[in-house]
Structure formats: C-alpha cells, structure tokens
C-alpha positions, -999 to 999 in steps of 0.1 A, spaced: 225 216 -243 250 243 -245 246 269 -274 278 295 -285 278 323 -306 301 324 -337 323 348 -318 329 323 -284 331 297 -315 363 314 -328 376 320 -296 375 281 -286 390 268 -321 413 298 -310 410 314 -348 399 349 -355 359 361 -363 372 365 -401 390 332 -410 357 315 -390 334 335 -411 356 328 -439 353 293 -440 315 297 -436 309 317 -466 335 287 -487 310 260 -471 341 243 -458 324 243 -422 282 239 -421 269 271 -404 240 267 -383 209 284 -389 202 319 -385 178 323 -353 164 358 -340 178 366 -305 159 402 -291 154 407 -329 191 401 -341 203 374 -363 227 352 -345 244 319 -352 235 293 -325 265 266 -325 254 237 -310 282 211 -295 277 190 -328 285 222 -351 312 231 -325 328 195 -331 328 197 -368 346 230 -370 371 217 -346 375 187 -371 380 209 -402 408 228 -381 424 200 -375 424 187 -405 433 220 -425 444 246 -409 477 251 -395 478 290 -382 483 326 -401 517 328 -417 528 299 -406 536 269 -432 532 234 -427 561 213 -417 570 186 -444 573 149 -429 604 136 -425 613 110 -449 626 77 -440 653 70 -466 
C-alpha cells in the first residue's frame, strides 16, 4: 500500500502546499493522522485519503483566479 506525503499529495491533485493545507485546517478534506517519521511529524496519505481529496477538487475547486463557467441555458 502506497503512502504520499502532503507535499507529493499537492502535486498529484496538481494544487499548491497552501490551498491543500488550507482546506485541511477548514476540515473540507479529512487529514490523516500525524505519524513520526526519524522524529518528524508527517502526514501519511494513504490511497483512500488520496481519493477523497481528489473528490473534493472535483467537486469544488476550479483553479486560482480563475471563475467558474456558467452553464449554458437551454431557452
């Protein structure tokens, strides 16, 4: 099973450090646990906590600056 940092997670949603950590501190994505690597505290992302962020980012986020296209409606 295949464990990422919060950094490679960032990088694979393709967001920045800050907007993941963001959302982590607004509860809007579940962080994983804090777990001592060589006596640091990192985040270990499993796939399932991987595949949840990429849910939320689907769902809500559509990129820095940019604003959301409206749907076309059919008159």
């Amino acid at each position: 099973m295949a464990t990422y940092s919060t950094a490679q997670v960032a990088k694979i949603l393709g967001i920045g450090t800050d907007t993941l950590h963001r959302w982590l501190k607004e509860k809007k994505v579940a962080a994983p646990k804090l777990t001592f690597v060589g006596g640091v505290k990192v985040r270990l992302w499993s796939e399932t906590h991987l595949d949840i962020a990429k849910r939320y980012k689907a769902e809500h986020y559509w990129g820095k600056g940019a604003r959301r296209r409206r749907a076309k409606r059919d008159e």
